[in-house]
C-alpha positions as CSV (number, residue, x, y, z in Angstrom):
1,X,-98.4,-99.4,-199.9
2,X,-100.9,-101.8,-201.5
3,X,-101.7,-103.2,-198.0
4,X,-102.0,-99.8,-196.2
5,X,-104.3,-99.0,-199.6
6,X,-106.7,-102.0,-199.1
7,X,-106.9,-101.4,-195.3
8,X,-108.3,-97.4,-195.6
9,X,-110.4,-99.1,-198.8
10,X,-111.5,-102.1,-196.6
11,X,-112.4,-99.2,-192.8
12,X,-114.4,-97.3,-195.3
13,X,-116.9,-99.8,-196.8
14,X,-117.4,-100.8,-192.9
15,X,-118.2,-97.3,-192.1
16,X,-120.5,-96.8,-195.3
17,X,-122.6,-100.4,-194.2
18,X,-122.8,-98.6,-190.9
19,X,-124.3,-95.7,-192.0
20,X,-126.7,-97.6,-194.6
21,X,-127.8,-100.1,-191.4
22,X,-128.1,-96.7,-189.2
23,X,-130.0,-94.9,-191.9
24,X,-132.7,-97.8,-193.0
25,X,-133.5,-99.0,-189.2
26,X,-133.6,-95.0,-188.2
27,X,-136.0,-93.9,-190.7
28,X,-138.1,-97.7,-190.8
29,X,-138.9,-97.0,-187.3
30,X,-140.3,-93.7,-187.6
31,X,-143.9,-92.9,-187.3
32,X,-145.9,-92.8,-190.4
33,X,-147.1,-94.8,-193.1
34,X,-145.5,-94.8,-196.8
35,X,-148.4,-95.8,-198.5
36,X,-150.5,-93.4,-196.7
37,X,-148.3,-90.2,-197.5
38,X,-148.4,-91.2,-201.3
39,X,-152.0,-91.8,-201.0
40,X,-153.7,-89.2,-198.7
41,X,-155.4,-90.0,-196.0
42,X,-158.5,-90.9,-197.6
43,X,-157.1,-93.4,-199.6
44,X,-159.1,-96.9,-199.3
45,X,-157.3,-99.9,-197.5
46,X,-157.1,-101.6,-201.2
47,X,-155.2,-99.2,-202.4
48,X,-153.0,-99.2,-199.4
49,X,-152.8,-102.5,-199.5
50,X,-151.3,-102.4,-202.9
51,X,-148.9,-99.5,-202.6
52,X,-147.7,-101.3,-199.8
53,X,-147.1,-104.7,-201.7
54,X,-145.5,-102.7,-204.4
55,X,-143.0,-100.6,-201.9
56,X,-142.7,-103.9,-200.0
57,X,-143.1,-102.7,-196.8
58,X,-145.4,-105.7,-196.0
59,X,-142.8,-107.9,-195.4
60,X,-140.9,-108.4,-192.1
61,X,-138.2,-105.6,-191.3
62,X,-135.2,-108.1,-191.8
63,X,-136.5,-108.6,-195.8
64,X,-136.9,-105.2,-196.1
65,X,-133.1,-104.2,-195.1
66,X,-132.4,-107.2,-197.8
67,X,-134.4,-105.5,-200.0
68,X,-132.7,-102.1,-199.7
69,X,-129.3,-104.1,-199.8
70,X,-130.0,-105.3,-202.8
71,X,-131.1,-101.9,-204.3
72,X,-128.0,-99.8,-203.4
73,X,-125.5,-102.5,-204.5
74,X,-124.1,-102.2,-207.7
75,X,-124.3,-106.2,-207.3
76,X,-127.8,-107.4,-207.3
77,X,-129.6,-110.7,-207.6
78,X,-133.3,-111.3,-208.9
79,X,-134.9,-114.6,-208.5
80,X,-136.6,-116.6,-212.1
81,X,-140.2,-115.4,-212.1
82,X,-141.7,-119.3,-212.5
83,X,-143.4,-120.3,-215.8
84,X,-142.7,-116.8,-217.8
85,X,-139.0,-117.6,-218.4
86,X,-138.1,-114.0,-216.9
87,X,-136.7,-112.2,-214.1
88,X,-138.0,-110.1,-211.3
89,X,-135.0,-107.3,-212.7
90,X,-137.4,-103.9,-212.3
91,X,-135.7,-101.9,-215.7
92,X,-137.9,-98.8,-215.2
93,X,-136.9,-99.1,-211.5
94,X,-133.1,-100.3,-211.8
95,X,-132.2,-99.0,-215.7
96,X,-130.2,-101.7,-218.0
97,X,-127.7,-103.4,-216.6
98,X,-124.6,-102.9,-217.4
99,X,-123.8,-106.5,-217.3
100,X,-125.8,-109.3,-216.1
101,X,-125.5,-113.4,-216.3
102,X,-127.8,-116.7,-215.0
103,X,-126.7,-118.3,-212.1
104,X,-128.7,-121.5,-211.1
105,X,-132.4,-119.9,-210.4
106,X,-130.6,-116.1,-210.2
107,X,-130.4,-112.9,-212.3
108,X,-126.9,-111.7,-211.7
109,X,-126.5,-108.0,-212.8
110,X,-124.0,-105.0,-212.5
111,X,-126.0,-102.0,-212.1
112,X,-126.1,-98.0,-210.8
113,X,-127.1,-97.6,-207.0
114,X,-130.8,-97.6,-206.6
115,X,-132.3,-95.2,-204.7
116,X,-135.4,-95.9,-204.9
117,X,-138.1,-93.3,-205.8
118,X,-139.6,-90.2,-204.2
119,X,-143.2,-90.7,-202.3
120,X,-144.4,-87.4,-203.5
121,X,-142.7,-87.3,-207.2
122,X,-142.5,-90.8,-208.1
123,X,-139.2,-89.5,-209.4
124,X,-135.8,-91.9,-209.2
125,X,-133.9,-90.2,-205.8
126,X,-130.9,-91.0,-207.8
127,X,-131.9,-88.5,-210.4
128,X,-133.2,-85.6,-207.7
129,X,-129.6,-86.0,-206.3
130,X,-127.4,-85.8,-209.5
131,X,-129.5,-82.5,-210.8
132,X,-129.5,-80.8,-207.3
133,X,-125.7,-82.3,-206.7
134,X,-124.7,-79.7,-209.7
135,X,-125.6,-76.8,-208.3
136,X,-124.3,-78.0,-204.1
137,X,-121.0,-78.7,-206.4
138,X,-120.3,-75.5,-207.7
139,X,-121.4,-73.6,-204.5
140,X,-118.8,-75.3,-202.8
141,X,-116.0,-75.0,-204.8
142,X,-116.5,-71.5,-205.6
143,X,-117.1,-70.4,-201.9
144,X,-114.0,-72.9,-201.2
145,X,-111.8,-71.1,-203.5
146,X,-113.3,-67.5,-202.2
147,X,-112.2,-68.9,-198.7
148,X,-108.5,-69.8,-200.0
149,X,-107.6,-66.6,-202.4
150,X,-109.0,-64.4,-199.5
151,X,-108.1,-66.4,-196.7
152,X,-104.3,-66.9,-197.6
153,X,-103.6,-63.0,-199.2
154,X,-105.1,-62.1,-194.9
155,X,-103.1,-65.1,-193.8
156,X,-99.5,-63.3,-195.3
157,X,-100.8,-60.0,-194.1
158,X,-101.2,-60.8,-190.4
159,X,-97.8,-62.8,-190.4
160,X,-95.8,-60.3,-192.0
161,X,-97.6,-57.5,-189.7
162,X,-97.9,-59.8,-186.8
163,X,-99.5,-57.7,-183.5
164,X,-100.4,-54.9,-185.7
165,X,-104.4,-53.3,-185.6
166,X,-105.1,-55.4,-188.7
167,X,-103.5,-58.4,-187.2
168,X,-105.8,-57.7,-184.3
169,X,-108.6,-57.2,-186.0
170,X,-108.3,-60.1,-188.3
171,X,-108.2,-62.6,-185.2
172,X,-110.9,-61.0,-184.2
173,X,-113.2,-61.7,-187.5
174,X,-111.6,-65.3,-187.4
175,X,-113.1,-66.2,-184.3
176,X,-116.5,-64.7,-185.3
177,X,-116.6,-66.5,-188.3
178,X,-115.5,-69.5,-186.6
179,X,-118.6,-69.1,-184.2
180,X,-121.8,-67.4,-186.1
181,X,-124.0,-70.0,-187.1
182,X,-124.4,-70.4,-190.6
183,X,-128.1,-70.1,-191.2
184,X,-127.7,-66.6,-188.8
185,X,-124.7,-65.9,-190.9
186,X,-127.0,-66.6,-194.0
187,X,-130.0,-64.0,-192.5
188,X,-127.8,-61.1,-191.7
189,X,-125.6,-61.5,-195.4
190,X,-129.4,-61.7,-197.3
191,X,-130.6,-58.5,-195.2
192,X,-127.4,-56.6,-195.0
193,X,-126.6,-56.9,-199.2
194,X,-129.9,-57.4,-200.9
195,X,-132.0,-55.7,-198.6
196,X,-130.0,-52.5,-196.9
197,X,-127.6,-51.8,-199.7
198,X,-129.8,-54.0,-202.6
199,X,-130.2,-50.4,-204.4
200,X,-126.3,-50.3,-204.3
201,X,-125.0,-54.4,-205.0
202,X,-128.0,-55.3,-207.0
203,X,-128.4,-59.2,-205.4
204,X,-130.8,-60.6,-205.0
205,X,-132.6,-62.1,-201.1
206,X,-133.4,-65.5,-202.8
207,X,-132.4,-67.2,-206.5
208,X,-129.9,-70.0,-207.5
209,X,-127.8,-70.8,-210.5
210,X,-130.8,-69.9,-213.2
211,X,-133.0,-67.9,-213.4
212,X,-136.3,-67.4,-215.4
213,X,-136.9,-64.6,-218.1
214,X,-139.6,-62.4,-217.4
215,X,-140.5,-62.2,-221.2
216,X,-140.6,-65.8,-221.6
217,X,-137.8,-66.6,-222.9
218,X,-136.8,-69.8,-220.9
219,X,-134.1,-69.6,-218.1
220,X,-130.5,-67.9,-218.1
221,X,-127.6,-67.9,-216.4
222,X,-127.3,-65.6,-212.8
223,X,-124.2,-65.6,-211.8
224,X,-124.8,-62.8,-209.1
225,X,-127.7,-65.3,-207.3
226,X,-124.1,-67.5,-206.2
227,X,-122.0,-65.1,-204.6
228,X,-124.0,-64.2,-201.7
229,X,-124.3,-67.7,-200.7
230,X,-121.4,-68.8,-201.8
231,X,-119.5,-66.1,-199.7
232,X,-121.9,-67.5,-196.5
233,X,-120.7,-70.8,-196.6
234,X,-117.3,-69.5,-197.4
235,X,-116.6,-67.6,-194.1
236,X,-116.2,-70.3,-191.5
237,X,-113.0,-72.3,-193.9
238,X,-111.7,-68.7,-194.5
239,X,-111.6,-67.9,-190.6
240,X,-110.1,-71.0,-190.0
241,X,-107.7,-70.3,-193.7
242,X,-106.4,-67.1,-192.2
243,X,-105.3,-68.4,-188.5
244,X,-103.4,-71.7,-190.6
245,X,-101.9,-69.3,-192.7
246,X,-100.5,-66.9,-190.6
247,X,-99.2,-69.2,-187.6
248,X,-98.0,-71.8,-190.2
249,X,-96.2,-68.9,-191.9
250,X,-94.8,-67.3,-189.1
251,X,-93.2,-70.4,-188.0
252,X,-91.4,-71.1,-191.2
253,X,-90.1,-67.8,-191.3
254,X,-88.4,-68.2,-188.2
255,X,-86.6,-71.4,-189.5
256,X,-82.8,-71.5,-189.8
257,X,-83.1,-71.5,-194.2
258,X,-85.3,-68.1,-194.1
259,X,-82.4,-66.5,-192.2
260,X,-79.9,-68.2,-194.7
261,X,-82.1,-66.3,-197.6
262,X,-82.0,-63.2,-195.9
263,X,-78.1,-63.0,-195.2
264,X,-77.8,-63.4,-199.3
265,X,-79.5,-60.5,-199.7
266,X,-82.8,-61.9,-201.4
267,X,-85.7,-59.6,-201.5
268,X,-88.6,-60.2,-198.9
269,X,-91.1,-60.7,-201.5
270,X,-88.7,-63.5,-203.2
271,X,-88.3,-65.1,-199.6
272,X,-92.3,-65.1,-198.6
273,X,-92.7,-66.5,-202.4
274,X,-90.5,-68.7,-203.0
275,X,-89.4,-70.2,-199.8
276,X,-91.9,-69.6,-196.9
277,X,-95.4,-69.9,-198.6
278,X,-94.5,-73.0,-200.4
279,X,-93.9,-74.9,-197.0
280,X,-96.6,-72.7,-194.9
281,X,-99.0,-73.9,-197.1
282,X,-99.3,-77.5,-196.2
283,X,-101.4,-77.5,-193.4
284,X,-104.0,-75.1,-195.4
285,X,-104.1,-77.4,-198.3
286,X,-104.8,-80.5,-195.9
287,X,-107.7,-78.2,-194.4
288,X,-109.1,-77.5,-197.5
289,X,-109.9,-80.9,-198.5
290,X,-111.7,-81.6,-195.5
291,X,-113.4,-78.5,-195.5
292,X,-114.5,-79.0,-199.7
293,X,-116.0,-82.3,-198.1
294,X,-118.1,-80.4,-195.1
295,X,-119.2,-77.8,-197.5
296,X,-120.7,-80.4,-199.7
297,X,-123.0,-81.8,-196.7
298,X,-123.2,-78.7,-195.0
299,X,-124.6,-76.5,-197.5
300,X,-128.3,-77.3,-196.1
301,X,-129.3,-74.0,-194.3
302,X,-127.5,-71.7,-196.7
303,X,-129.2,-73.4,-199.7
304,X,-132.8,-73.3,-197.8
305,X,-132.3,-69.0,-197.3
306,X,-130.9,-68.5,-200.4
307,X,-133.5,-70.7,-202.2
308,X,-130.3,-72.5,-204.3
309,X,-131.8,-75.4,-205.6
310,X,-128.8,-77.8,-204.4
311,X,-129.4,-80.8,-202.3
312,X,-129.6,-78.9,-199.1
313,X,-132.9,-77.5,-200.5
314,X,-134.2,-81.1,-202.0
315,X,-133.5,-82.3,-197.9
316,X,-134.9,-79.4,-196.5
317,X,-138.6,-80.0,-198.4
318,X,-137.8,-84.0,-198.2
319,X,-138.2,-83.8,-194.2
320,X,-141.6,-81.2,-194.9
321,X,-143.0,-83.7,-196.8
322,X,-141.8,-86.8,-195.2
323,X,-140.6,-87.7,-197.8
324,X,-138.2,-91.0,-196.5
325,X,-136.3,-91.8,-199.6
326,X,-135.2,-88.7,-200.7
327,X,-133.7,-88.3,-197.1
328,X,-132.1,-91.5,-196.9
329,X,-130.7,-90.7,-200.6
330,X,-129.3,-88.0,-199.7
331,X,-128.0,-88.8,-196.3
332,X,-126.3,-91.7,-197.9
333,X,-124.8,-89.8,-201.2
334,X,-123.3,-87.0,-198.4
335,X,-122.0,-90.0,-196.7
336,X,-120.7,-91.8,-199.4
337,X,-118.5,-88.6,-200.8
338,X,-117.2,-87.8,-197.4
339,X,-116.2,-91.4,-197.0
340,X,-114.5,-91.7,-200.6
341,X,-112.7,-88.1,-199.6
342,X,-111.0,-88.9,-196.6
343,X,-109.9,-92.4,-197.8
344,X,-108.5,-90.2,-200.7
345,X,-106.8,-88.3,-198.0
346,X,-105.7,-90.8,-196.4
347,X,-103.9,-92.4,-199.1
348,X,-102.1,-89.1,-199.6
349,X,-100.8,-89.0,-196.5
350,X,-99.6,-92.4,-197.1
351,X,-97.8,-91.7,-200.1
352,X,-96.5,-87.8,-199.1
353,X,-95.8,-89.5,-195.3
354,X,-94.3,-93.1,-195.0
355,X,-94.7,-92.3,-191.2
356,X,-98.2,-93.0,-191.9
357,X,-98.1,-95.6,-193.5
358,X,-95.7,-97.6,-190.7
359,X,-98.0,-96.1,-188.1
360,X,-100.6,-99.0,-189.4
C-alpha cells in the first residue's frame, strides 16, 4: 500500500511540474510587456528599465523559469549578498520563513508558495486567491450538495417509477442539463428569477456572499445572492446525479438479496433504505468527488454573471487587465487542488479496492 501510495504521490508532482513548465513558457511568450502594463505607456525607458530589473524579466528565459522555481517551492535558496553579511531572502515578498539554515554561500528556507504579486494591485497573488478561494469554496459545496439532496430524492423516483411520465421527463431534463452551457444556463436563471419573477423570489441579477448596507453600516451577510448561482453550477452534477442514481439503483434492486428481502415480507421503504440505496450509492459518491473538484475550477462564467467575488471573477478581470500573475496563480492553485483530489481518490480506491492496487 505504501508503494501504490508513493507511486500516485510521485505521477502527481510530475503532472503539477508539467503544468507549472506549461503555464510559465505559455504566458512568457505572450505579447506584451510587464513593465509597461504597470507603468502605462508613457512611462520613461528608466523606469522600465528598473521595473524590469526588479520583476527580473531582463534575464534570459531559462533564469527566469529558475526564478519562478524557486518562488513556488516551499524549498528555496538565496545566495549571500557580498560584504553586508545578508541574504537576498525578499521578507515583504516571501514572509518569514518558517525554517531556514546556511549552507556554504546559501540561505536555505522553508516557506509558503510564492505567487508573486499582481501588476495592477501590487498585491501578493497568494492573498487574492485565499480571499476569493472562500467565497469559490462555499459555492461549490453548497451547489454540490443542492446537486446530491435533489439529485438522489429524482434518482429513487425514476427507479422506483421506471418508464413512467416523470421518469420520462426526468431524462429528459438530464440530458438538457448535461448539454446547456453554463454561462447560457447562468443568463436564462439571472433573467428568468430576478428579472421575470424578481417581484415574486426577491433575488437579486448580480451580488455575492456580502453585501453593502445602504445606510452605512459596513457589509452583511446575503445569503439569497448564493442560491441562484449556486443552483447554476449545480445543474450539470445533478443531471448527471439523477441518471447514476436511478440506473445504479435499478440494478441493485434486481439483485438476488432484494428478492430475498422481499420474500420476508420487509416493507419497500425498509428495502430501498436499508439495502438498495446503501450499495446504489457508490458510483454517485465516486462522481461527486470529481465533480466537487470541476466545480471548484469551473465556477469562472457563473461567478463573472453573477458578480460572486470567487476566483472565477479575480480570472475573469486578470485576462482584462493582463494581468499575468494572477492568471498563472490561479491556473496553478486550480491545478494544484484538482491534482491533490484525485490522488486522494486514488488512494481510496486503493484502500476500498485491492484490485487497484494489484492493477499497478
Amino acid at each position: 500500500m505504501t508503494r501504490f501510495i508513493l507511486q500516485r504521490l510521485g505521477y502527481g508532482f510530475l503532472v503539477l511540474f508539467g503544468v507549472v513548465v506549461v503555464i510559465f513558457f505559455l504566458f512568457n511568450i505572450l505579447p506584451g510587456d510587464p513593465a509597461r502594463m504597470m507603468l502605462g505607456q508613457r512611462a520613461d525607458s528608466a523606469s522600465v528599465a528598473a521595473v524590469k530589473k526588479e520583476l527580473g524579466t531582463d534575464k534570459p528565459l531559462p533564469v527566469q523559469f529558475a526564478a519562478y522555481l524557486n518562488d513556488i517551492s516551499p524549498l528555496s535558496f538565496h545566495t549571500v549578498i557580498k560584504n553586508q553579511g545578508s541574504f537576498s531572502y525578499d521578507s515583504a515578498k516571501y514572509g518569514a520563513p518558517l525554517i531556514s539554515f546556511i549552507f556554504k554561500n546559501y540561505m536555505v528556507a522553508v516557506k509558503y508558495p510564492c505567487l508573486r504579486q499582481s501588476y495592477q494591485t501590487r498585491r501578493n497573488v497568494s492573498e487574492l486567491l485565499y480571499d476569493s478561494f472562500i467565497n469559490t469554496f462555499i459555492l461549490a459545496v453548497v451547489a454540490m450538495i443542492m446537486a446530491l439532496i435533489a439529485g438522489i430524492a429524482l434518482g429513487i423516483v425514476c427507479a422506483l417509477y421506471k418508464n413512467s411520465f416523470i421518469d420520462r421527463i426526468s431524462l429528459v431534463f438530464s440530458v438538457l442539463g448535461m448539454s446547456l452551457p453554463s454561462f447560457f444556463a447562468a443568463i436564462l436563471n439571472a433573467w428568468i428569477f430576478a428579472f421575470v419573477l424578481g417581484g415574486i423570489t426577491h433575488l437579486n441579477m448580480a451580488g455575492s456572499l456580502y453585501s453593502v448596507d445602504d445606510l452605512g453600516r459596513g457589509e452583511y451577510l446575503d445569503l439569497k445572492n448564493l442560491i441562484l448561482p449556486a443552483f447554476t453550477l449545480g445543474i450539470r452534477p445533478l443531471a448527471i446525479i439523477v441518471e447514476l442514481t436511478r440506473n445504479s439503483l435499478l440494478e441493485v434492486l434486481s439483485q438476488d438479496y432484494i428478492r430475498t428481502a422481499k420474500a420476508k415480507g420487509l416493507s419497500p421503504r425498509r428495502i430501498i433504505i436499508k439495502h438498495a440505496l446503501r450499495n446504489a450509492l457508490n458510483p454517485v459518491v465516486t462522481a461527486a468527488t470529481g465533480w466537487l473538484a470541476s466545480l471548484l475550477a469551473g465556477a469562472v462564467f457563473v461567478e463573472y454573471i453573477f458578480d460572486w467575488k470567487g476566483i472565477g471573477l479575480v480570472i475573469v478581470n486578470a485576462l482584462d487587465k493582463y494581468d499575468f500573475p494572477v492568471i498563472m496563480g490561479a491556473v496553478l492553485f486550480i491545478s494544484v487542488i484538482l491534482i491533490l483530489i484525485n490522488i486522494l481518490a486514488d488512494i481510496l480506491y486503493g484502500i476500498l479496492d485491492p484490485r487497484v492496487r494489484l492493477s499497478d
